[in-house]
Structures are given as structure tokens and as C-alpha cells.
Backbone as ProteinMPNN parsed JSONL, in Angstrom:
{"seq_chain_A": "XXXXXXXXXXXXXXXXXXXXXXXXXXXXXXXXXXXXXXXXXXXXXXXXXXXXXXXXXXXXXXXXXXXXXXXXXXXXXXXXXXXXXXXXXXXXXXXXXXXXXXXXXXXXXXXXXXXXXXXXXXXXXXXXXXXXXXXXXXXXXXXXXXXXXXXXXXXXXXXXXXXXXXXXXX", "coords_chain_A": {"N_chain_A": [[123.081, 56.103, 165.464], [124.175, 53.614, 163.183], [127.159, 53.669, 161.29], [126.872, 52.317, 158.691], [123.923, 51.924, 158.965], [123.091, 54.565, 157.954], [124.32, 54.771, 156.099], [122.702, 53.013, 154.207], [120.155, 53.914, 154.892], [120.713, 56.297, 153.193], [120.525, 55.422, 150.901], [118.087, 53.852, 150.331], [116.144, 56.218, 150.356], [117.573, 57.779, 147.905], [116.357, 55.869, 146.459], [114.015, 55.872, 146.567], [113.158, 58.407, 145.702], [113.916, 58.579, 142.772], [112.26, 56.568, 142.08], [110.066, 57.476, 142.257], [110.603, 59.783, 140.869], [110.295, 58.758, 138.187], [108.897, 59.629, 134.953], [107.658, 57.811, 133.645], [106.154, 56.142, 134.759], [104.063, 57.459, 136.111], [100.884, 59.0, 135.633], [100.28, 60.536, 132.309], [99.685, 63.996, 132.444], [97.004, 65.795, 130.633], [97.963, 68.556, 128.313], [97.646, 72.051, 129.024], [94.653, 73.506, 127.259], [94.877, 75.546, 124.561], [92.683, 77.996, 123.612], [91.505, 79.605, 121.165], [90.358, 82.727, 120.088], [87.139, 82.665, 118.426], [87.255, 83.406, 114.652], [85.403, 85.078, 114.296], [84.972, 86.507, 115.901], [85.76, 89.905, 117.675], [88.604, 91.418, 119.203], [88.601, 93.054, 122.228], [88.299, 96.612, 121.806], [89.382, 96.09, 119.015], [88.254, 97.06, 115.703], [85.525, 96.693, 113.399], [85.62, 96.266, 109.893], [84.527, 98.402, 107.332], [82.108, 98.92, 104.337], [82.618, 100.925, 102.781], [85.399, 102.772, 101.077], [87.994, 104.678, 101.204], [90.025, 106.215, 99.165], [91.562, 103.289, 99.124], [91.874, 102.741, 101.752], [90.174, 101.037, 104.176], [86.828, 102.406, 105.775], [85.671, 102.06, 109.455], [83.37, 100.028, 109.849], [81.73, 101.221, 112.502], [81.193, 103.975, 111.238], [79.92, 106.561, 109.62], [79.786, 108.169, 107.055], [80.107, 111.697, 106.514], [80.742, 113.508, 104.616], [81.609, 113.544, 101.208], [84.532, 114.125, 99.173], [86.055, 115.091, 96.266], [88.642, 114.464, 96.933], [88.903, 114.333, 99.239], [87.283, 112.45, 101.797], [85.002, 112.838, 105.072], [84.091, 111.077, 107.968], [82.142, 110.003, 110.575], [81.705, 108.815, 113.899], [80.102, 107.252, 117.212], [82.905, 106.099, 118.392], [85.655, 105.25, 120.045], [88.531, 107.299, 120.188], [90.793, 106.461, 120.212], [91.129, 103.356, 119.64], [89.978, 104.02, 116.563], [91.743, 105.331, 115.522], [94.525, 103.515, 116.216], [93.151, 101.491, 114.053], [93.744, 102.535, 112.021], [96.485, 102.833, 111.92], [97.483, 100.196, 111.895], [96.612, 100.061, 108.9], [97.98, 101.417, 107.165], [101.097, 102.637, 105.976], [103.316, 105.661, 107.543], [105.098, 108.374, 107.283], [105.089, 109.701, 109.214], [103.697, 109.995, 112.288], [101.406, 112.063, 114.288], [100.411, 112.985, 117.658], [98.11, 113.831, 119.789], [96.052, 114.309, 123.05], [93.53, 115.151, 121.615], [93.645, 114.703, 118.94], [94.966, 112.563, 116.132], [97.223, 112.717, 113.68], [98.292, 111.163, 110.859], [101.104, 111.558, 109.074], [101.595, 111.895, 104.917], [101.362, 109.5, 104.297], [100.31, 106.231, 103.241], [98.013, 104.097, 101.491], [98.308, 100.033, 102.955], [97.143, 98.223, 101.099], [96.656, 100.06, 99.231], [99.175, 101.06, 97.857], [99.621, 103.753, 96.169], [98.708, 106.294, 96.339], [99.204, 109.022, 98.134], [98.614, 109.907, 101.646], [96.686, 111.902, 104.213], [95.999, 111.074, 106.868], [93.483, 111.788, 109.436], [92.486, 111.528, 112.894], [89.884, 112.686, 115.093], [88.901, 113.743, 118.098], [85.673, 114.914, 118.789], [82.794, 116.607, 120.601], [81.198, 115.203, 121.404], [81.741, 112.864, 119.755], [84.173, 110.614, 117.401], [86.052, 111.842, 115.074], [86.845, 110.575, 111.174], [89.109, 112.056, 108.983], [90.008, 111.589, 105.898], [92.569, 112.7, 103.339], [93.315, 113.08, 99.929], [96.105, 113.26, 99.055], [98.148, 113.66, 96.861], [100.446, 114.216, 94.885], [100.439, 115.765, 91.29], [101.738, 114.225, 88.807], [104.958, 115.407, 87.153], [104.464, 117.872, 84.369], [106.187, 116.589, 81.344], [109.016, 117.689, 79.431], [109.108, 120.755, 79.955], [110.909, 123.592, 80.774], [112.737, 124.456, 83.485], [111.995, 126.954, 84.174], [109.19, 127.375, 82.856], [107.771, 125.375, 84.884], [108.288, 126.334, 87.038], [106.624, 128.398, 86.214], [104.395, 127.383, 85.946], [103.155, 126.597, 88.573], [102.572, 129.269, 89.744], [104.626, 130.817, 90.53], [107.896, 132.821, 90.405], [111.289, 131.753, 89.507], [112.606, 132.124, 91.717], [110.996, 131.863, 93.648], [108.742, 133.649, 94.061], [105.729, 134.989, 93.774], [103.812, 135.186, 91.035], [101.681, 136.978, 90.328], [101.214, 138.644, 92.925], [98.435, 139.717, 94.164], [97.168, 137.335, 93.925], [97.494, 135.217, 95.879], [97.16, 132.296, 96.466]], "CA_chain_A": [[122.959, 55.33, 164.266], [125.904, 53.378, 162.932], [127.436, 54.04, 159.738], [125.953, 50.766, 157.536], [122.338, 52.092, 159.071], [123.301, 55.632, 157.655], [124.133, 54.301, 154.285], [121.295, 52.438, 154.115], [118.914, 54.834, 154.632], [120.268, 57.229, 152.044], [120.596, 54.035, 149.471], [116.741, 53.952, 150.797], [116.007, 57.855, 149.98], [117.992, 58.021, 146.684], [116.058, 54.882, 145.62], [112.632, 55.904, 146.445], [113.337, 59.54, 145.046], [114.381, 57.515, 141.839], [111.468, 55.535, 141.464], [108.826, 58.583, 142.675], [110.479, 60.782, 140.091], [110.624, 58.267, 136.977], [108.159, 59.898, 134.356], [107.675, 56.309, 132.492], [105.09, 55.502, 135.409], [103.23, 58.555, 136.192], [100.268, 59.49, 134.731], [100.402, 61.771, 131.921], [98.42, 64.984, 132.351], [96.845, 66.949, 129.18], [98.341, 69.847, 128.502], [95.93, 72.814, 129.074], [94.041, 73.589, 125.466], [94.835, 77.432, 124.501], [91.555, 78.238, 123.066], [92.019, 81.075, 120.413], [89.271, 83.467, 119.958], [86.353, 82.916, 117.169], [87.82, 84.21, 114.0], [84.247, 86.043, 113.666], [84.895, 87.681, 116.866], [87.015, 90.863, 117.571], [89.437, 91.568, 120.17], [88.211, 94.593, 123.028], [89.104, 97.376, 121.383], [89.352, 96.134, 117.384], [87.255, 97.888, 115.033], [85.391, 95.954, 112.102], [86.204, 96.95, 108.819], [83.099, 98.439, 106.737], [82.479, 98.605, 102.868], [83.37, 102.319, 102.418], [87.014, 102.6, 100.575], [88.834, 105.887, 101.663], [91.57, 105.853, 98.842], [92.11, 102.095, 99.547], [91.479, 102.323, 103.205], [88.586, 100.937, 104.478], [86.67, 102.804, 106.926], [85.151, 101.514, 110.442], [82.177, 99.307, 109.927], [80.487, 101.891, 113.301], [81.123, 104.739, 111.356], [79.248, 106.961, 108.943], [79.956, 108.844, 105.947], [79.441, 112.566, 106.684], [80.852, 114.243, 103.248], [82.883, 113.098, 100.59], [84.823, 115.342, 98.379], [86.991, 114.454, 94.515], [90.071, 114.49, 97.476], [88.828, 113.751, 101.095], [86.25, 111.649, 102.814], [84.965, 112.996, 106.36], [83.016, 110.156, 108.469], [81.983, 109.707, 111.984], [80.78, 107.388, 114.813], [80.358, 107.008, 118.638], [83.97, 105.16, 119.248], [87.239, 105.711, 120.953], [89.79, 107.93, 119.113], [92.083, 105.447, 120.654], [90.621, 102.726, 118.619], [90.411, 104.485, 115.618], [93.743, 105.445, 115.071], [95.093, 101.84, 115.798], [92.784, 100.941, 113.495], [94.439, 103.449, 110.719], [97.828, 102.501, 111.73], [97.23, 99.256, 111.058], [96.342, 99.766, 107.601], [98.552, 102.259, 106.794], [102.106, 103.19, 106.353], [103.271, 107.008, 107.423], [106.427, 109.39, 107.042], [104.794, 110.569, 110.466], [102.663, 110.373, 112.85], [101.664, 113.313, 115.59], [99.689, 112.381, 118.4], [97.97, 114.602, 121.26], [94.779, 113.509, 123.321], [92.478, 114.75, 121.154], [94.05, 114.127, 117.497], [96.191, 111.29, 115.817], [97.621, 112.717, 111.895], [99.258, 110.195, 109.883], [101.702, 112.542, 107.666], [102.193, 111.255, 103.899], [100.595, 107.595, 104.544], [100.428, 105.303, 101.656], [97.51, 102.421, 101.978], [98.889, 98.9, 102.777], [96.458, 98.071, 100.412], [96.585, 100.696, 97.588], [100.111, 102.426, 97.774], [99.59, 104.49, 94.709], [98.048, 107.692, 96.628], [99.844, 109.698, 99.56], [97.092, 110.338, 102.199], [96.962, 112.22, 105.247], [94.775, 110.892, 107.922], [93.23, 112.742, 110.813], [91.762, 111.276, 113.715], [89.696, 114.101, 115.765], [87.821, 113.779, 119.11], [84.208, 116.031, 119.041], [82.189, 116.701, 121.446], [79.891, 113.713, 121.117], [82.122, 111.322, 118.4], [85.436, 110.449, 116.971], [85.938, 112.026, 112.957], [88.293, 110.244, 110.664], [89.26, 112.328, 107.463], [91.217, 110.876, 105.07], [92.641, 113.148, 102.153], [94.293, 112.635, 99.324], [97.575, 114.915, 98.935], [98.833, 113.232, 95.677], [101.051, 115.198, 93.629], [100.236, 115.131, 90.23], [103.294, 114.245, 87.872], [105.723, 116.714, 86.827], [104.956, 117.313, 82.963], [107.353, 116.467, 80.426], [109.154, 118.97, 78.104], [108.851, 121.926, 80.496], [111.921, 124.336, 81.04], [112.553, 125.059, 85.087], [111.076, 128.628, 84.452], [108.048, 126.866, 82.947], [107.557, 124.254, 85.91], [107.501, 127.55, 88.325], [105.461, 129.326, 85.832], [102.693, 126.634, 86.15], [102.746, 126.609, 89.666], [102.556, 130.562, 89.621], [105.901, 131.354, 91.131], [109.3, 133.234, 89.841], [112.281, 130.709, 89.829], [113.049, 132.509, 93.147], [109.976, 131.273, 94.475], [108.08, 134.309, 94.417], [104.34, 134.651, 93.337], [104.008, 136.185, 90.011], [101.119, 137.666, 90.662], [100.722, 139.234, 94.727], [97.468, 139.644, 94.162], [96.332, 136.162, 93.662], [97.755, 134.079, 96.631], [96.21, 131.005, 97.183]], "C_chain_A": [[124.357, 55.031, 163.75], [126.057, 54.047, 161.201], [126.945, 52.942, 158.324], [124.223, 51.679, 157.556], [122.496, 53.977, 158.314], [123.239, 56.029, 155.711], [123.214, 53.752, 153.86], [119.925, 53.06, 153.724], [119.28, 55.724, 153.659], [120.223, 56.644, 150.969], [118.708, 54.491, 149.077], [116.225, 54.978, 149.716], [116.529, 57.899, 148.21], [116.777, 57.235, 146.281], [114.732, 55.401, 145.504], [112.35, 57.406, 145.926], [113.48, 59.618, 143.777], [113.432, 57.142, 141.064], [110.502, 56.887, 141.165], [108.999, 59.84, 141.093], [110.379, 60.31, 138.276], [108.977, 58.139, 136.195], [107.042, 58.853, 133.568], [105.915, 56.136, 133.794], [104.398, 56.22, 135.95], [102.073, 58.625, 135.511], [100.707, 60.398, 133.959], [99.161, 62.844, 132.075], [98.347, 65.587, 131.191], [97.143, 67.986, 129.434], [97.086, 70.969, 128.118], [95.814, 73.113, 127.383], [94.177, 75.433, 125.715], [93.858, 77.565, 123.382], [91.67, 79.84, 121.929], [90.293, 81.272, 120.0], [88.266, 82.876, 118.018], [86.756, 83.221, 116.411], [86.891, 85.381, 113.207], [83.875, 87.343, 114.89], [85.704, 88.791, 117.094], [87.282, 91.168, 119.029], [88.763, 93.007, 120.844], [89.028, 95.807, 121.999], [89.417, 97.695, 119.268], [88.257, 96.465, 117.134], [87.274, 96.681, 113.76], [84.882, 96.838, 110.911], [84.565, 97.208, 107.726], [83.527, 98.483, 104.935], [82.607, 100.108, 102.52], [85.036, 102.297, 102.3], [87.208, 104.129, 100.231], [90.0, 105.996, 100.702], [92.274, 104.789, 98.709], [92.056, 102.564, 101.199], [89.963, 102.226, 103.627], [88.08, 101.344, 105.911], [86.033, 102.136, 107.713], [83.727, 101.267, 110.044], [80.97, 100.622, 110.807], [80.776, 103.346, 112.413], [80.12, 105.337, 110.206], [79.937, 108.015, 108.276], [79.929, 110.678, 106.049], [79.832, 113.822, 105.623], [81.825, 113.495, 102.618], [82.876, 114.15, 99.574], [85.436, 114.03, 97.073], [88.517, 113.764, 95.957], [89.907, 114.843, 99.435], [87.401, 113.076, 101.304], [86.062, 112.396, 104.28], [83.778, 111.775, 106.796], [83.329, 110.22, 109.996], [81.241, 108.929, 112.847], [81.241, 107.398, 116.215], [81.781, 105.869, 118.786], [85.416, 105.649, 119.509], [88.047, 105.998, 119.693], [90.612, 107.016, 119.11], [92.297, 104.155, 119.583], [90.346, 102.839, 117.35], [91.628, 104.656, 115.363], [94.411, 104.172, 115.024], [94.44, 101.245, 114.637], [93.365, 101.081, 112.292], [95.801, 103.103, 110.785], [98.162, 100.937, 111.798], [97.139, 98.419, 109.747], [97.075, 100.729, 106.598], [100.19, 102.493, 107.019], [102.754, 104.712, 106.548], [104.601, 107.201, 107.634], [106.727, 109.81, 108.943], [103.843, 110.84, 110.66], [102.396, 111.225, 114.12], [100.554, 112.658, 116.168], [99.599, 113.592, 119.921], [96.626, 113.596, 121.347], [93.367, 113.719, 122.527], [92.551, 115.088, 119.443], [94.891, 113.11, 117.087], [96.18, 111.949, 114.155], [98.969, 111.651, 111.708], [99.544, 111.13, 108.727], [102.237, 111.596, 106.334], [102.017, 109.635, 104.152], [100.049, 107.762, 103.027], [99.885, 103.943, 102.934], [98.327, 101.609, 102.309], [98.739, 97.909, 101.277], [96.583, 98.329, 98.963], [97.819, 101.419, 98.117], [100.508, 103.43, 96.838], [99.37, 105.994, 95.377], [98.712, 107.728, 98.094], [98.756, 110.328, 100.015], [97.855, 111.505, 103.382], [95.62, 112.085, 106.047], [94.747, 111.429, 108.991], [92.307, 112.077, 111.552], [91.049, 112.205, 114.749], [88.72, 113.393, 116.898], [87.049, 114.981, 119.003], [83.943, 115.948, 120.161], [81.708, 115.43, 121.91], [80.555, 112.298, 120.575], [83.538, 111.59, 117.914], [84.997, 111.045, 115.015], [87.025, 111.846, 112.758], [88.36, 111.361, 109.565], [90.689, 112.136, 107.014], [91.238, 111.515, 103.558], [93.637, 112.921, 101.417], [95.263, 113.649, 98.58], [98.76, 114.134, 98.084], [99.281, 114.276, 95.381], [100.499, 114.762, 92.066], [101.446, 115.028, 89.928], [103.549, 115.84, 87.473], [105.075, 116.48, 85.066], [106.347, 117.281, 82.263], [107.503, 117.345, 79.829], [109.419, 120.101, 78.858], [110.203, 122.282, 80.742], [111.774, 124.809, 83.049], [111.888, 126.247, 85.066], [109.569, 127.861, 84.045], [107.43, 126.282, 83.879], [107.08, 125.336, 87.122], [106.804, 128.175, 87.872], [103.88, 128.637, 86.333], [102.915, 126.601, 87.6], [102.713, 128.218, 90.697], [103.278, 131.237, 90.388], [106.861, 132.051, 90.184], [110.346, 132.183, 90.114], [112.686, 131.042, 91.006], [112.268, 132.13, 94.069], [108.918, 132.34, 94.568], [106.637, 134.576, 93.754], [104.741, 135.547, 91.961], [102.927, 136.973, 89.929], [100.934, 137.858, 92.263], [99.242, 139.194, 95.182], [96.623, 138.938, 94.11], [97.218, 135.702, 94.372], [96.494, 132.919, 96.854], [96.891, 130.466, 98.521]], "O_chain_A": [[125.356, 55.75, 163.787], [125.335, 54.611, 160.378], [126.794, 53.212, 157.132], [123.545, 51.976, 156.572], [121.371, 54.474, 158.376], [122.742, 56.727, 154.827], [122.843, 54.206, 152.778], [119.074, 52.899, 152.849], [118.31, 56.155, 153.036], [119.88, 57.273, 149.968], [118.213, 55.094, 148.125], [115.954, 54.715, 148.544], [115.653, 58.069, 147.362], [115.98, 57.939, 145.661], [114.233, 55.413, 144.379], [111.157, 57.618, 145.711], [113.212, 60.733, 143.328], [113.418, 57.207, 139.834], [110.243, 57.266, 140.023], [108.122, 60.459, 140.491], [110.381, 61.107, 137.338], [108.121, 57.285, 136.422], [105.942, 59.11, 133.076], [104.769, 56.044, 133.353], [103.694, 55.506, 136.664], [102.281, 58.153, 134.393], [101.484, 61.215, 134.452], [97.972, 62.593, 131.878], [99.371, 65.953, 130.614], [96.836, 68.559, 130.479], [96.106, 70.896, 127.377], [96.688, 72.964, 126.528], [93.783, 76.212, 126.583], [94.212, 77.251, 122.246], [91.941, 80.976, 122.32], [89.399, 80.466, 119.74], [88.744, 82.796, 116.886], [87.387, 84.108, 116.986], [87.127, 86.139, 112.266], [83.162, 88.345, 114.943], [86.752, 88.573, 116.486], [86.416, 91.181, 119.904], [88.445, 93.943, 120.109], [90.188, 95.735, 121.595], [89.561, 98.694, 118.563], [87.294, 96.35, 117.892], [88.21, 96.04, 113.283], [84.067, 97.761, 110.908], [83.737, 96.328, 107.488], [84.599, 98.242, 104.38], [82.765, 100.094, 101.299], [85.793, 101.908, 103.19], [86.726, 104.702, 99.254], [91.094, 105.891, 101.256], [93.43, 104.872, 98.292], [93.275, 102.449, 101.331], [88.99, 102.968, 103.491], [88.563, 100.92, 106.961], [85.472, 101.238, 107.085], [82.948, 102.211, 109.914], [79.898, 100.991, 110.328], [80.455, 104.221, 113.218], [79.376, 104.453, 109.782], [80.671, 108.754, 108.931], [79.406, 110.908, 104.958], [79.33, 114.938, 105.753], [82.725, 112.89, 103.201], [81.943, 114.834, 99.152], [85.334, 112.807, 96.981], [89.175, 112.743, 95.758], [90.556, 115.346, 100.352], [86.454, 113.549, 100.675], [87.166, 112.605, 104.782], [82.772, 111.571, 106.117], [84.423, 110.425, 110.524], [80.178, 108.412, 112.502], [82.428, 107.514, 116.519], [81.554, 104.79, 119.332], [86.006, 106.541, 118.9], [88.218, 105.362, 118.654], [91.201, 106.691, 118.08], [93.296, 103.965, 118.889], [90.413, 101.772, 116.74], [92.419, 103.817, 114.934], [94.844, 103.724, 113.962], [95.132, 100.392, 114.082], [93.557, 100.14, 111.522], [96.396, 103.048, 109.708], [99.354, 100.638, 111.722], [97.324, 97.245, 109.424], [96.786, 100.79, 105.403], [100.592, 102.536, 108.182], [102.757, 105.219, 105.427], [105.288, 106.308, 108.13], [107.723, 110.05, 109.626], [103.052, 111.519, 110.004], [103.205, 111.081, 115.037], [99.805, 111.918, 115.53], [100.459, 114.003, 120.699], [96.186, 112.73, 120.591], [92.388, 112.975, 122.591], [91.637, 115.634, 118.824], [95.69, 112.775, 117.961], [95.21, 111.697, 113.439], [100.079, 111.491, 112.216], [98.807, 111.464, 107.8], [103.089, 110.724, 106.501], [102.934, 108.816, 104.086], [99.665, 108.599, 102.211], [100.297, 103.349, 103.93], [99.46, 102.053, 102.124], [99.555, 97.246, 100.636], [96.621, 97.599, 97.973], [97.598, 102.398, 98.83], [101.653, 103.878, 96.771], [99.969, 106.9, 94.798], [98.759, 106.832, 98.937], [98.019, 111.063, 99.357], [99.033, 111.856, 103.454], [94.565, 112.711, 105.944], [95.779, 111.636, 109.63], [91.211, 111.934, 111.011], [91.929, 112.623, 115.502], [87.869, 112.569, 116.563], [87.626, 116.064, 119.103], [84.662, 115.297, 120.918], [82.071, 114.847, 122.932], [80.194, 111.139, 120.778], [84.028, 112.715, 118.023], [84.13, 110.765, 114.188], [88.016, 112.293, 113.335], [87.202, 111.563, 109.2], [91.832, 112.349, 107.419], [90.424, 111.202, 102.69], [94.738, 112.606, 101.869], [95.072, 114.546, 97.758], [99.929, 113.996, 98.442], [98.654, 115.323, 95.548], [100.202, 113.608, 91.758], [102.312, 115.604, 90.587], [102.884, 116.876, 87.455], [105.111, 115.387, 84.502], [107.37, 117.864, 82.621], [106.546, 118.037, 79.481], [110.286, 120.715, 78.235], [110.906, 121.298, 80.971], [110.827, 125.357, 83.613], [111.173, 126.538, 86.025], [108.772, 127.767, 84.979], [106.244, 126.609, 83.879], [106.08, 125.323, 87.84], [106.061, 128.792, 88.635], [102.831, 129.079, 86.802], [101.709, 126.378, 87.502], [102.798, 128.303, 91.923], [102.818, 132.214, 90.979], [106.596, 131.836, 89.001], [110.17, 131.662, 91.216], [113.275, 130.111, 91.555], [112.645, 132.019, 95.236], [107.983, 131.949, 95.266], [106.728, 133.945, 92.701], [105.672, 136.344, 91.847], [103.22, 137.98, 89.285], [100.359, 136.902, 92.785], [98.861, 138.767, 96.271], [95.445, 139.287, 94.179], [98.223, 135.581, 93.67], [95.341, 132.897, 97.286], [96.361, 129.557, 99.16]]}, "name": "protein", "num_of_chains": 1, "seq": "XXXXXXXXXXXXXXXXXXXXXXXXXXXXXXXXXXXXXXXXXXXXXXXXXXXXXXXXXXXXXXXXXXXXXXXXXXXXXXXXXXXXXXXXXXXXXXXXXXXXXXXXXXXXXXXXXXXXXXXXXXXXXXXXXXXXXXXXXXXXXXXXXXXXXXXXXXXXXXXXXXXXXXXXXX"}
């Protein structure tokens, strides 16, 4: 092949590489549709939120009630600890959380919701069922007026820390 027929053909090649790649005359294709989930449906795994209020946290729609105290809730229901707990840390902020396979505590959690009350939530695997309890480990206020010996008197210590009575530990 001479050198004219050389040039030629890559004139050729460029040109029809040129035309083949110029977007203007292509079809356009639709771009695929990203379909987002129901907003009445829940993701594998999410828990729906029931009308029981824990402190300001609302407990799992599957679960059930199984005592309430002035200063804890216990409830339970057939579903994954795993799922519970995300569900709580979710709705919750904590100091600290501990985690083995068959507990999750959220230390000193404050609702998202209600941050007025310091909780401590416990996620527990049973035999049979997951139990949340969620208590409430408020301090009360300090009162006003009180002298440091007073402040340990009411909480029945010596300023050293020591009980003032031995005989009455709590």
C-alpha cells in the first residue's frame, strides 16, 4: 500500500469514528428509573414504631408491654435483638453503648425526641423473645440553700463518703 492509500484510509477511519461517535444523532436512551421504596413500607430489618412512649421513646409496634413501673417500662416481642437495638439507637443519643451477643445497654441516653430524662436502655435476648427495658435514671435537682454537710446528709453519707448509718445500706 502506498503512502496517499495509507492516509486515506486513516482520513477514512478517523472520519467514520467521528461521525459513529457524534451524540447529536444517536438515539437517546432513558435513564434507568431508581424506584424508591413505598414510604408505607419498611426496609428488612426496620421496626415500626408503636403508640407506647418509654420516656419519649417509642416502643416497637411487635412488641408488648410486660410491666411498667413510676421509673422503667419492661416490654417484649418475637424479634431480632439485632433489630431492636438499631431501632433504639436510632432514637436515642448515649454516653455509651456496651454490646455482647445477647445484650445491647445504652449508658445515660437522652431521647432524640424528649432530652429532658437520662435513660438507660437494655436490649436482652430470652429464651423465646427479645426484652427492651427502658429506665429512667434522672437525677433529681440538687436543692437550694443546703450546706455540703447537708447535701451528704440527705443522701445518708459523712462528707467522707461514708454511710451514717452501717446498718441501713441501700
Amino acid at each position: 500500500m502506498s503512502r496517499v492509500h495509507l492516509h486515506a484510509a486513516a482520513a477514512l477511519v478517523l472520519l467514520s469514528a467521528c461521525r459513529g461517535g457524534d451524540e447529536r444523532h444517536a438515539p437517546s436512551a432513558a435513564p434507568a428509573a431508581v424506584v424508591d421504596p413505598p414510604p408505607d413500607k419498611l426496609a428488612p430489618g426496620e421496626l415500626a414504631e408503636g403508640p407506647v412512649d418509654a420516656f419519649g421513646i417509642k416502643l416497637p409496634r411487635a412488641m408488648t408491654v410486660s410491666a411498667q413501673f413510676p421509673d422503667a417500662f419492661f416490654a417484649k416481642g418475637s424479634l431480632r435483638a439485632e433489630d431492636v437495638a438499631a431501632y433504639v439507637k436510632a432514637r436515642v443519643v448515649a454516653e455509651r453503648v456496651e454490646s455482647s451477643p445477647r445484650k445491647t445497654i445504652f449508658h445515660n441516653a437522652t431521647s432524640k425526641s424528649a432530652p429532658s430524662r437520662v435513660l438507660r436502655v437494655e436490649v436482652l435476648v430470652r429464651d423465646d423473645h427479645t426484652e427492651i427495658v427502658v429506665r429512667d435514671v434522672t437525677k433529681p435537682p440538687a436543692k437550694d440553700g443546703l450546706t455540703e454537710e447537708e447535701r451528704w446528709r440527705e443522701l445518708g453519707l459523712t462528707p467522707q463518703g461514708q454511710p451514717l448509718d452501717p446498718t441501713k445500706l441501700e
